[in-house]
N, C-alpha and C positions, 0 to 999 in steps of 0.2 A: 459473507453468506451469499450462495448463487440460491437461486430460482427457477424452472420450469415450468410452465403451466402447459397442459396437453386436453384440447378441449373435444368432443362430442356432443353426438343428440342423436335420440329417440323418442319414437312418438310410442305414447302408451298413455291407456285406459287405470283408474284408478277410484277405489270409492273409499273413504278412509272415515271413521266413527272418530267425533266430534261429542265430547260430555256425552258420550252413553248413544249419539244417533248417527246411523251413518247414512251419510249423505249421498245422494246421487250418484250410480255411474258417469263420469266423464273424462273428458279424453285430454290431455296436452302433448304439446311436442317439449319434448324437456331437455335444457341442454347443460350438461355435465362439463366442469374445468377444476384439472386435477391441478394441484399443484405441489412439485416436491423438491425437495429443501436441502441445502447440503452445505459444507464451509470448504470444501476443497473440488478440484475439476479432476476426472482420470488425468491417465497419460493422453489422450486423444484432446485435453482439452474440453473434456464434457462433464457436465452432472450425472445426466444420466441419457442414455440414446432414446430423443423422439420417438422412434419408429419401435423399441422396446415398448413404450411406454401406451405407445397410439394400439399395439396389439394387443397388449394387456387388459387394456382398457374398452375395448371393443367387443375382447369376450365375456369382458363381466356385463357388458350391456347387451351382450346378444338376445339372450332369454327375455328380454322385456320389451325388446323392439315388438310394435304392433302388438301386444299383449295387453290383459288384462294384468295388470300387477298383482291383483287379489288374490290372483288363481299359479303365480311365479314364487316360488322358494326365494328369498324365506317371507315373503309378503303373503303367503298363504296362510301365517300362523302368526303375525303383527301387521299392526297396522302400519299402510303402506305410504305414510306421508313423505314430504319431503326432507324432511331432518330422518326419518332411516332410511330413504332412497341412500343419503346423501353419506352417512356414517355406515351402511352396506360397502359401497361403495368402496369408502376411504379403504376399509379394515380387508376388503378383497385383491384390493390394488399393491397394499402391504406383504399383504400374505404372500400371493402369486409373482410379484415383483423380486421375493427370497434374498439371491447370492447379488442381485444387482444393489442391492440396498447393503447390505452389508459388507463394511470398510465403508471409510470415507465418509460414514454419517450421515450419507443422504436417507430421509425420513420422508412419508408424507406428509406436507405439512397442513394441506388442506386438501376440499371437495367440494366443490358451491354447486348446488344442483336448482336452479330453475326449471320450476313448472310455468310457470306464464310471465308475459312483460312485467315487470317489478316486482313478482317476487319470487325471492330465494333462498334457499338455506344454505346455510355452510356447517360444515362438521369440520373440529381439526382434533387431530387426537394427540391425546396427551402422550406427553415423552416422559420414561422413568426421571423420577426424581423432580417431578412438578407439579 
């Protein structure tokens, strides 16, 4: 099984409802590492191409750079923590990554998204048949 991790960051504002209160606007610099999964390399020898992956990934965080998350799709209509930053995230990276994920089994297998020193969430999403 190879491996990829493709990382980023963005700074954004977020206020997320805790038992019913939501708490404070405040701001983190949040940094995002994608990681995706796969049991065979192309013909190039790769999983899957960095610079795919770094683009993809750039534009699903474009919208939230220096943003309010409250007020960014789909954090306008759920709450904006970091376990859905992070499962947004994954399932966009999926989506928009298409014909490059398909064959060969590369999958994403994770999405660790830190908001601040020590802490982070990961999402990995489930694979049919698990």
């Amino acid at each position: 099984m190879y491996e990829i991790t493709v990382s980023t960051t963005f700074s954004a504002a977020h206020a997320i409802v805790i038992r019913g209160e939501r708490e404070p606007l405040h701001g983190h610099d949040w940094r995002v590492e994608a990681v995706l999964a796969g049991p065979e390399l192309d013909e190039d020898s790769l999983l899957v191409d960095f610079h795919l992956v770094e683009g993809i990934l750039s534009g699903i965080v474009k919208p939230f750079r220096n943003a309010n998350l409250n007020d960014v799709p789909p954090f306008d209509k759920q709450n904006p923590s970091a376990e859905g930053v992070a499962r947004h995230i994954a399932d966009s990276l999926a989506a928009r990554l298409g014909s490059a994920l398909d064959g060969g089994g590369v999958r994403v297998a994770s999405v660790r998204v830190t908001e601040a020193p020590g802490c982070s969430a990961t999402y990995r999403p489930t694979t049919p048949g698990t």
